[in-house]
C-alpha positions as CSV (number, residue, x, y, z in Angstrom):
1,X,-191.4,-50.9,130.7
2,X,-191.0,-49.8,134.3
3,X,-188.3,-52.8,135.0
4,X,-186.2,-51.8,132.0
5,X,-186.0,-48.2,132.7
6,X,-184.7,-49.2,136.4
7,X,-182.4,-51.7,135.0
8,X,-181.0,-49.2,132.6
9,X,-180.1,-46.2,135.2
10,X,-179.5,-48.8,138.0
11,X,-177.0,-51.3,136.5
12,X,-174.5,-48.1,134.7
13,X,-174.5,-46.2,138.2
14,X,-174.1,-49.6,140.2
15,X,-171.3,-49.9,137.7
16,X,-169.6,-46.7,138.1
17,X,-170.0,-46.6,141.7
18,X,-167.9,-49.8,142.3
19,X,-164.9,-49.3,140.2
20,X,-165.0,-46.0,141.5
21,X,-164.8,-46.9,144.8
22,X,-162.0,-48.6,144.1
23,X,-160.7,-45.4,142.9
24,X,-158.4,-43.8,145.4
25,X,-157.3,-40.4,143.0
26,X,-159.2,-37.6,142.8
27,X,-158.1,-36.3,139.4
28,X,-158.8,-39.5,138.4
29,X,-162.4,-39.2,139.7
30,X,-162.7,-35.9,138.3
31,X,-162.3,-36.8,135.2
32,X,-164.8,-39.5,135.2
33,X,-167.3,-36.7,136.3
34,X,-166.5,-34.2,133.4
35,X,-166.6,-37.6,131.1
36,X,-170.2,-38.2,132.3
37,X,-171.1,-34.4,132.0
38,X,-169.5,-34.6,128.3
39,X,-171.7,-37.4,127.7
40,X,-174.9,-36.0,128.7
41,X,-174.5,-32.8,126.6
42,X,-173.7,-35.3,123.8
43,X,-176.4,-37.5,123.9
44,X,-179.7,-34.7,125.1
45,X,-177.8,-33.0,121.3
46,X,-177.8,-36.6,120.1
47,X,-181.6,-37.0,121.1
48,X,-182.6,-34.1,119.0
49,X,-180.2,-35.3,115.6
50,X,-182.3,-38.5,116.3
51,X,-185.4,-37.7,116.1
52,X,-184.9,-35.0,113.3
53,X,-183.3,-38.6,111.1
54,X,-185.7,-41.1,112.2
55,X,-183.0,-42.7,114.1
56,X,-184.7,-43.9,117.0
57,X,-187.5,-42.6,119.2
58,X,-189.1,-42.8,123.1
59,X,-192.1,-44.1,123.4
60,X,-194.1,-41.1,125.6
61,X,-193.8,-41.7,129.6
62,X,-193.3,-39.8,132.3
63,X,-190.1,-38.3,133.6
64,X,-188.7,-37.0,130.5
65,X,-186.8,-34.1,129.4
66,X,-187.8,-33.2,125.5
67,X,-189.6,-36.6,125.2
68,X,-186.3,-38.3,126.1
69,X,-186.9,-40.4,129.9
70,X,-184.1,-39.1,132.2
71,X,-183.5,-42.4,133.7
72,X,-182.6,-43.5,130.1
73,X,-180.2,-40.7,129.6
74,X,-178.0,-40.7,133.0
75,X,-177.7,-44.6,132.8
76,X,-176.8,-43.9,129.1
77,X,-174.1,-41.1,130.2
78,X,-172.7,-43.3,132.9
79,X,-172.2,-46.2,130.3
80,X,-170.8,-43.8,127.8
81,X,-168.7,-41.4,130.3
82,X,-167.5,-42.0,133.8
83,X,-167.1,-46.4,133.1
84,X,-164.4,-46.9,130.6
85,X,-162.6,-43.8,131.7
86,X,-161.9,-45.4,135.4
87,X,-162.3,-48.8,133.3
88,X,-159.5,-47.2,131.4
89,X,-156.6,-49.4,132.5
90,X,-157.8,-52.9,131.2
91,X,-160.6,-51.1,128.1
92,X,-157.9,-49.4,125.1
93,X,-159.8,-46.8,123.9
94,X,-160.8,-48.8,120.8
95,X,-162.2,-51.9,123.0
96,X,-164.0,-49.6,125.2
97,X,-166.1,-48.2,121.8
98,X,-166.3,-51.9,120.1
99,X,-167.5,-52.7,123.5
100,X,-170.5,-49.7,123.9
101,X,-171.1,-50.0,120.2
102,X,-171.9,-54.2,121.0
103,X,-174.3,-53.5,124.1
104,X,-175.9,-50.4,122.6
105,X,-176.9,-53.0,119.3
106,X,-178.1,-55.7,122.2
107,X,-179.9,-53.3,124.3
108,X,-181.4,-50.9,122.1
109,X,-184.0,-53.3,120.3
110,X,-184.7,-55.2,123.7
111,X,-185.9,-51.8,125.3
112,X,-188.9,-52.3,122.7
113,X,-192.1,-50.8,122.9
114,X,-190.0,-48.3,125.2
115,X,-187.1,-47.4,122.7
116,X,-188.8,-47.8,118.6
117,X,-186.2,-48.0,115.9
118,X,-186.0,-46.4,112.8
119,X,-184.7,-48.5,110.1
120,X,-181.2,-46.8,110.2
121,X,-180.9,-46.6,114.0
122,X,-177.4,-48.7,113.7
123,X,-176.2,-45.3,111.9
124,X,-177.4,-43.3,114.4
125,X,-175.4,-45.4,117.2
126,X,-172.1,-45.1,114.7
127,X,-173.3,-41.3,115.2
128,X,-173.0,-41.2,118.1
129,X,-169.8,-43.5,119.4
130,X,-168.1,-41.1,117.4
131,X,-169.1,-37.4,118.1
132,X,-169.8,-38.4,121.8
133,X,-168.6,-41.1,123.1
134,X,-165.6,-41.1,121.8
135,X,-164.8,-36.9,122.8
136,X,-166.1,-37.8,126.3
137,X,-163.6,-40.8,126.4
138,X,-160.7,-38.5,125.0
139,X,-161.4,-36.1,127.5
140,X,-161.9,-38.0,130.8
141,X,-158.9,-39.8,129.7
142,X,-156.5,-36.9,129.1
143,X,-157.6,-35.1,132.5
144,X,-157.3,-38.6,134.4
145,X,-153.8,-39.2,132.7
146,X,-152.6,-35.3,132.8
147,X,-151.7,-35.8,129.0
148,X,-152.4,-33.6,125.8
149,X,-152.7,-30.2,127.8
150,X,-154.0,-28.4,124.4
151,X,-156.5,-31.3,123.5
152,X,-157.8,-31.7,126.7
153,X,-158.0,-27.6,126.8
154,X,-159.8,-27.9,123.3
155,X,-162.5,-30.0,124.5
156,X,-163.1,-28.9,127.7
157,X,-164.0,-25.4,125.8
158,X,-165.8,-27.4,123.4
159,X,-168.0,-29.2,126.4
160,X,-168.5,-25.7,128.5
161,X,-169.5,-24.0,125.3
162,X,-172.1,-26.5,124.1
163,X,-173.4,-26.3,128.1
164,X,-173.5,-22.3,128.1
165,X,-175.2,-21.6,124.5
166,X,-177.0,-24.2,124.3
167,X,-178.1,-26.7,127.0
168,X,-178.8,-24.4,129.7
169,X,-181.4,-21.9,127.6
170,X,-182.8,-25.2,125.9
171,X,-183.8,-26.5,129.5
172,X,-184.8,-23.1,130.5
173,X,-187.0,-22.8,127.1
174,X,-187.9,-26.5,128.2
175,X,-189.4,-25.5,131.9
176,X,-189.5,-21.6,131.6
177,X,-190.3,-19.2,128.8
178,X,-188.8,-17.8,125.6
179,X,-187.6,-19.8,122.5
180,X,-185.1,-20.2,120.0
181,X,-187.4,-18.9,117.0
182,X,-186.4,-15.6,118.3
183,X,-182.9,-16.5,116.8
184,X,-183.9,-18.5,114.3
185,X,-186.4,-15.9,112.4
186,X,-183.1,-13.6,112.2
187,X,-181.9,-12.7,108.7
188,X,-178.3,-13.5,107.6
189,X,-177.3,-9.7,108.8
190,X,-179.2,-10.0,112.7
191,X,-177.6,-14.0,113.1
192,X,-174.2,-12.4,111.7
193,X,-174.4,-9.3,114.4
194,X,-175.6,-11.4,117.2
195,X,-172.6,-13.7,116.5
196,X,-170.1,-11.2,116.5
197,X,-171.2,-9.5,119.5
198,X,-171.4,-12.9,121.2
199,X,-168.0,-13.6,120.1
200,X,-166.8,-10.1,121.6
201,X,-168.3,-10.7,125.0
202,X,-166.7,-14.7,125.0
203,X,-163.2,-13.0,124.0
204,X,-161.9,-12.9,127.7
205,X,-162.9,-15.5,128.4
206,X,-161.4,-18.0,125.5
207,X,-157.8,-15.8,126.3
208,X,-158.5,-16.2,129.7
209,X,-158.5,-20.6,128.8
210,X,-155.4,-20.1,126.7
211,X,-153.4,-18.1,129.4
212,X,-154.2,-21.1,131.8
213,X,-153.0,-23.3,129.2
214,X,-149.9,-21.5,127.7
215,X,-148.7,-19.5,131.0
216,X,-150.4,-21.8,133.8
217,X,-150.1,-25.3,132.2
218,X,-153.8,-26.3,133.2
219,X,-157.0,-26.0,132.1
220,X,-160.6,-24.3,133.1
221,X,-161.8,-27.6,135.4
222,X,-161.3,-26.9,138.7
223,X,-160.0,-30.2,139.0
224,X,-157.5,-29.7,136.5
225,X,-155.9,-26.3,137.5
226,X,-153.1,-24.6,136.2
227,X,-149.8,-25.4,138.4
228,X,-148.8,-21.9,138.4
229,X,-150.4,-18.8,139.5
230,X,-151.8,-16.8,136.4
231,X,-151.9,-13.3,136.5
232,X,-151.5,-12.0,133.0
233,X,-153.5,-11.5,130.3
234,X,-157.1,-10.9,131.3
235,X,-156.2,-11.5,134.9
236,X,-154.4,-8.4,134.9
237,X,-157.9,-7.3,134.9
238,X,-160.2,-9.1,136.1
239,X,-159.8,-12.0,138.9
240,X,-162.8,-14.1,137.4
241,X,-163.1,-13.1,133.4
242,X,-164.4,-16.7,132.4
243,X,-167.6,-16.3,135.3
244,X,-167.8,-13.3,134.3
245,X,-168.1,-14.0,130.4
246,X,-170.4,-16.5,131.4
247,X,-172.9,-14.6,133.4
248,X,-173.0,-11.9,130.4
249,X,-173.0,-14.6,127.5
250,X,-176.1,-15.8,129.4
251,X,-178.1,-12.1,129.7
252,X,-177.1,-11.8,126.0
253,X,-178.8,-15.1,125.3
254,X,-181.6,-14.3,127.6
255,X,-182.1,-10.6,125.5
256,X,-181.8,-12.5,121.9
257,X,-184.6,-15.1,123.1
258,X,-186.8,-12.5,125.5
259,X,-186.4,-15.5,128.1
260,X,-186.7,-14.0,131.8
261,X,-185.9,-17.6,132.8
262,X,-183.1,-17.5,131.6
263,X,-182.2,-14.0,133.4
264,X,-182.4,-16.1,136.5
265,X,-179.8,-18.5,135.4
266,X,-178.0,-16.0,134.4
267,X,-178.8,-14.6,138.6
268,X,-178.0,-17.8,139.8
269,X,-175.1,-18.5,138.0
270,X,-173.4,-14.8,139.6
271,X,-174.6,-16.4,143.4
272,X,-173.2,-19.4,143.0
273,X,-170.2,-18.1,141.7
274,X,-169.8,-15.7,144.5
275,X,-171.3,-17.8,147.0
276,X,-169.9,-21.2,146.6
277,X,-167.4,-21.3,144.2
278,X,-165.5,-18.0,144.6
279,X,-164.9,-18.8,148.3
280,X,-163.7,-22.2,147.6
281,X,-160.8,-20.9,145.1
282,X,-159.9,-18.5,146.9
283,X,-159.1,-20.8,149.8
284,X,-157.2,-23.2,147.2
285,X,-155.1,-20.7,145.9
286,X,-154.5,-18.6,149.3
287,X,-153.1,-22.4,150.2
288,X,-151.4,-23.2,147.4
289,X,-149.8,-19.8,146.6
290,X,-149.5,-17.3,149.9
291,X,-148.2,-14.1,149.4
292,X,-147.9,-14.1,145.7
293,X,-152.1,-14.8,145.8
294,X,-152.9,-12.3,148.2
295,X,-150.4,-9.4,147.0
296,X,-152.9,-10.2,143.5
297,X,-156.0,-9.7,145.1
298,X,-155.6,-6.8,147.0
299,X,-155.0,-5.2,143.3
300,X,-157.4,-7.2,141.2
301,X,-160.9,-7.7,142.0
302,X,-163.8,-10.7,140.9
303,X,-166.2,-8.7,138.5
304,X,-165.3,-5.3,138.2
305,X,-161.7,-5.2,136.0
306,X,-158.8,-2.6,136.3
307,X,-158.3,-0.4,133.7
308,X,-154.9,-0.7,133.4
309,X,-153.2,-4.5,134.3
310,X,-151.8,-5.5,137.2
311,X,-147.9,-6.3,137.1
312,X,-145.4,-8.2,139.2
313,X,-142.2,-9.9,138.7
314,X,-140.0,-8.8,135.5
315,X,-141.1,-6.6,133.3
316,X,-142.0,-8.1,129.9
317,X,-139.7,-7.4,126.5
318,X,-141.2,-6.2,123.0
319,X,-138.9,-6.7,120.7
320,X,-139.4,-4.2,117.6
321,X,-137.6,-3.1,114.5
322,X,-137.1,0.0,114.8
323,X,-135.4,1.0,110.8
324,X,-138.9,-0.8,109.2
325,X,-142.1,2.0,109.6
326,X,-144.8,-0.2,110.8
327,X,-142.4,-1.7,113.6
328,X,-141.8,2.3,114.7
329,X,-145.2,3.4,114.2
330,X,-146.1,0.7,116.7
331,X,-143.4,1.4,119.1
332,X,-144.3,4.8,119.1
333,X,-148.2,3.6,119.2
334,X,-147.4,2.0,122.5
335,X,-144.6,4.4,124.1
336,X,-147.1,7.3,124.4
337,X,-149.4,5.2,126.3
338,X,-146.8,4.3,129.5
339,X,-147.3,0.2,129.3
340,X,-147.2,-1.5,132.2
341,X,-144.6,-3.9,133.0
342,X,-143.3,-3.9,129.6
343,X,-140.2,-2.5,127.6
344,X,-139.6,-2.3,124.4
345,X,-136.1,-2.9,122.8
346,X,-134.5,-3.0,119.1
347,X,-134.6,-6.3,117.5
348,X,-130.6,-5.3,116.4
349,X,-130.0,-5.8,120.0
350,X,-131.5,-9.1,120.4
351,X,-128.6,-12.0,120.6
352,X,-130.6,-13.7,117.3
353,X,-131.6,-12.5,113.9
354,X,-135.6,-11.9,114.0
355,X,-137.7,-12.6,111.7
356,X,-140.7,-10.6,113.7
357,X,-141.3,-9.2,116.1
358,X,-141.0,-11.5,120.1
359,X,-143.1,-10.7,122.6
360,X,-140.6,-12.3,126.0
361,X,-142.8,-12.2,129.2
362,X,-141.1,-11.8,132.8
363,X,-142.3,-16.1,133.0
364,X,-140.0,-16.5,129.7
365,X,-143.2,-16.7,127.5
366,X,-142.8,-15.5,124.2
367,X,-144.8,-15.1,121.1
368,X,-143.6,-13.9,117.8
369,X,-145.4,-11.2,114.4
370,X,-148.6,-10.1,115.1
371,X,-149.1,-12.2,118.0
372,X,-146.1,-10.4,120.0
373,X,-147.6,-6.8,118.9
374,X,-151.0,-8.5,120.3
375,X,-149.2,-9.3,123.9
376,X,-148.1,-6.2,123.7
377,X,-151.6,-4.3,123.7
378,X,-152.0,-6.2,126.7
379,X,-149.9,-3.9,128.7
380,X,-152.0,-0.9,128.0
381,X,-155.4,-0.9,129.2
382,X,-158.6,-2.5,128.9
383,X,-159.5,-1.0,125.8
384,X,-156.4,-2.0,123.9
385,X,-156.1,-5.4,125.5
386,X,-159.6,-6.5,124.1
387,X,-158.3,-5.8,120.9
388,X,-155.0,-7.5,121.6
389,X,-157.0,-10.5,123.0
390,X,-158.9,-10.7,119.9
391,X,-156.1,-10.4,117.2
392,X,-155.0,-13.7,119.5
393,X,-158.3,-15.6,119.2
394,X,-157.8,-19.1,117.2
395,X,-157.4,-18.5,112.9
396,X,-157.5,-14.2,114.0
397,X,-153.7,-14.2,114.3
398,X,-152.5,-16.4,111.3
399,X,-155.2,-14.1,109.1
400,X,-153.7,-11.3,110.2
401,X,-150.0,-12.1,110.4
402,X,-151.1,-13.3,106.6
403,X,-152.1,-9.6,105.7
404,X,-149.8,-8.2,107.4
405,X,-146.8,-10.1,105.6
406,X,-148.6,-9.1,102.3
407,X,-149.8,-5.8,102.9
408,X,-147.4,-4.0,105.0
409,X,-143.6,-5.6,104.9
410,X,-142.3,-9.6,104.1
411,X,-140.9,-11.3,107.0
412,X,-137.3,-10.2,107.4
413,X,-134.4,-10.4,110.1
414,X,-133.9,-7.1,111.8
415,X,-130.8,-6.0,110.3
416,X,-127.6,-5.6,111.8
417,X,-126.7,-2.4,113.3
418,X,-125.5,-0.4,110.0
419,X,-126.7,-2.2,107.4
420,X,-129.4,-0.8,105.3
421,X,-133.3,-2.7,106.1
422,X,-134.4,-5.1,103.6
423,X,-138.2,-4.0,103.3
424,X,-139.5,-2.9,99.6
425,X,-138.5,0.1,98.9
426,X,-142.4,1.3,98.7
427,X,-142.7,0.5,102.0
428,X,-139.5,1.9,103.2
429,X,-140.0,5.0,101.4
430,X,-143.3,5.7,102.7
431,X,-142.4,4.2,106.3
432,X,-142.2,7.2,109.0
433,X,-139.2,8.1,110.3
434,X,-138.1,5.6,113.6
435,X,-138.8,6.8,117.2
436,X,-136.3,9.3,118.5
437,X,-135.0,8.8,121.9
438,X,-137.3,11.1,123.0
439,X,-140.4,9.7,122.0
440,X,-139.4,5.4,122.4
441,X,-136.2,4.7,123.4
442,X,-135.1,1.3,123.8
443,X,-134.6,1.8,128.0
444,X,-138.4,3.6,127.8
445,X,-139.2,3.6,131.8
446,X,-141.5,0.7,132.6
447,X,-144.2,0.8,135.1
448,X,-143.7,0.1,138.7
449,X,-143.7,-3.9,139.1
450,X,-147.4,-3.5,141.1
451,X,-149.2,-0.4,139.9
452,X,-151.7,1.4,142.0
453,X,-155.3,-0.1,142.0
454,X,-156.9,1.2,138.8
């Protein structure tokens, strides 16, 4: 039993280590790394489906985490994660799996007494190829490649989620105190709440993901950045919204389970963050981006946000009609607040017929309906951009761009200048009147390019 549980962490790691050697890329070792970390979330979740379905089960040794032995599991990672990715050149994705799915059905039955079988193990192993082997081969081979930016995006969210909320307080359950019964034992209401308020505090940082997508084309790996410097939408806050989230996501968790253990993580997590990793980017980005870096930093700090957003470079446009009453309502909505490094402008003066509203950012970004109005909240403050960043959150915009298209006014071009709008007359007749020059004109004075620190 001893010999085979050498042989199986020994012979995947001997493995990865020589083809990576011959490995000269770093992005392509990256990827290999988040492949084998993708992995071994997968299969320690995989473990617990397992033994819930009488898949398969370890026989009790020492050296195990949840009755699963860890040599096992990081020679299983490293067959299932880092190989075929740097393998990836002479393994198709579909050989790599036929090939896992062929050694897992030889190697599973010969680790007996270590490894016992249930009679439907060979499901479990179908199980697994597909929900992780095959996202951990997806990823690592989209970051290795640089292909499929919103994909590779997806997963990695998927992969850091499934580390935050639930591997991290399972192994600090596992070797300090609290539980998930705490959760658990809520009724429909408390699991709803806690959800919800969990989603609230993850909001800057899943917007803070899609702006390194959308604006930065890169992702949240460090070894996948964005290629340009980001510094809009919550990083016209906040310098580091997704540690941030993190460290809070973690004292929420820590509160919901009454685990002080995981407090500390939560402790250690805000060192190493400031300690090892903060440093370390800011060095990368001082390199890779000069005076445009440091002219952000002097106005945006790492865990204490601005009230109102840092801006540089053009201002941002907001396209509105101003003849329809909810367009004017919301133009007026915004005026009275003074945005920052945004102006707002008729939609009859835009060189094509709208059918909503467009958000244009000074970058040549643009989003369109509720989604523009949503960019536009951004410009505010803090306050208004959380809600801005939620009505942006994945399924929140199409629901509301849904009810608002039935509730307030259809989709229509802003009319030409002099020709009556199209809305129903209920809404038109109820609308308030448009903003007066006084109140939101179209040349409303934007805020200085780099506002004072706030």
């Amino acid at each position: 039993m001893t010999v085979a549980r050498w042989l199986s962490l020994a012979l995947p790691l001997l493995a990865v280590l020589a083809v990576g050697a011959r490995e000269r890329d770093r992005a392509v070792r990256a990827a290999a790394l988040l492949a084998f970390l993708t992995a071994g979330i997968g299969i320690a979740a995989l473990h617990e489906v397992a033994g819930l379905a009488d898949w398969y089960a370890f026989a009790p040794v020492d050296g195990s985490y949840r009755g699963m032995p860890v040599d096992l599991w990081i020679g299983w990672a490293a067959l299932w994660g880092p190989l075929p990715v740097l393998l990836r050149r002479v393994l198709p994705l579909p050989v790599a799996l036929g090939l896992l799915l062929w050694v897992d059905a030889v190697a599973m039955p010969a680790l007996h007494p270590l490894v016992s079988l249930g009679p439907h193990w060979l499901v479990g192993e179908v199980v697994g190829l597909l929900t992780v082997a095959l996202p951990a081969q997806l990823l690592g081979r989209f970051c290795a490649d640089g292909r499929h930016l919103g994909a590779r995006t997806f997963l990695q969210v998927g992969v850091f989620s499934a580390l935050l909320l639930w591997f991290v307080p399972t192994l600090a359950f596992e070797f300090g105190d609290g539980s998930w019964a705490a959760l658990t034992g809520l009724d429909r209401t408390g699991m709803l709440v806690v959800a919800q308020l969990a989603l609230l505090v993850a909001t800057p940082a899943l917007a803070a993901v899609a702006e390194f997508a959308v604006r930065g084309g890169g992702t949240p790996y460090p070894w996948d950045p964005p290629r340009r410097l980001v510094t809009t939408g919550p990083y016209a806050y906040l310098a580091n919204p997704m540690q941030v989230s993190a460290v809070v996501l973690l004292l929420f968790t820590a509160a919901a389970t009454r685990s002080v253990a995981l407090v500390l993580a939560a402790v250690s997590a805000c060192a190493f963050g400031a300690a090892v990793a903060g440093p370390h980017e800011q060095h990368d980005l001082r390199v890779r981006y000069g005076v445009s870096w440091r002219s952000y930093r002097r106005q945006v700090r790492d865990w204490w946000p601005r009230w109102r957003p840092y801006s540089s470079g053009p201002p941002a446009v907001l396209w509105l009609d101003d003849d329809c009453g909810p367009c004017a309502a919301t133009w007026r909505m915004l005026a009275r607040r003074h945005p920052v490094g945004l102006r707002i402008r008729p939609a009859r003066q835009h060189e094509h017929v709208l059918w909503r509203a467009e958000y244009v950012g000074g970058d040549g970004h643009t989003e369109r309906g509720v989604a523009a109005v949503a960019r536009g909240l951004e410009h505010v403050h803090l306050g208004w951009a959380l809600v801005g960043w939620t009505l942006r959150l994945p399924g929140a915009t199409w629901l509301a761009q849904l009810v608002t298209d039935a509730m307030i006014a259809a989709p229509h071009p802003a009319r030409p200048e002099g020709e009556p709008c199209p809305t129903p007359s209920s809404v038109s007749s109820t609308a308030p009147s448009p903003p007066s020059a006084s109140t939101a004109s179209p040349a409303s004075p934007p805020a200085p390019s780099v506002p004072p620190p706030g």
